[in-house]
C-alpha positions, 0 to 999 in steps of 0.5 A, spaced: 361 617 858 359 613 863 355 606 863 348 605 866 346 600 871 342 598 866 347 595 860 351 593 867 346 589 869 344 587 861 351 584 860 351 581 866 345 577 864 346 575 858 352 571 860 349 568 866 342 567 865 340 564 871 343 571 874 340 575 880 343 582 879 342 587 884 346 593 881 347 600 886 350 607 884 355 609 890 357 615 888 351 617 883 357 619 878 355 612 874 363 611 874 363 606 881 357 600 882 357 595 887 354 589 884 351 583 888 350 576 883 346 570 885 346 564 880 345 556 882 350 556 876 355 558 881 355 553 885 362 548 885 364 555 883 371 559 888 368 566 889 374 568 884 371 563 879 365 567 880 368 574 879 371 571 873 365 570 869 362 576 872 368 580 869 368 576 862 360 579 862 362 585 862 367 585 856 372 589 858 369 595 860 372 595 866 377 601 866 374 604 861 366 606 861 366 602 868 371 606 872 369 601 879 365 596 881 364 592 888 362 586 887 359 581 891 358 573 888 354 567 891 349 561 890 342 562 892 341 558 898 336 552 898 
């Protein structure tokens, strides 16, 4: 069963409550999403760092419910 955009950003965000979530349906299929997250409490953080946390958020649903997922990270500008 595929996932939501909904649980995607549900997850994202209750592990990193600061987090700007911007979540997309690529292929309408609920298998493949890009993903944008923006949150200050990226900052000092390398961009591998960043998707770490985003990937840990989604406690391993990746590859199971969630087949791909574009991800981009950053810290909000001042």
């Amino acid at each position: 069963m595929p996932m939501a955009a909904s649980d995607i950003e549900r997850l994202i965000r209750a592990r990193i409550p600061d987090a700007e979530v911007t979540i997309r349906d690529l292929a309408g299929d609920g298998d493949h999403y890009a993903a944008t997250v923006i949150a200050e409490s990226f900052r000092g953080k390398s961009r591998v760092q960043q998707h770490q946390i985003v990937y840990e958020a989604l406690k391993g649903e990746m590859g199971g419910k969630l087949h791909a997922l574009a991800l981009q990270t950053g810290t909000p500008e001042r």
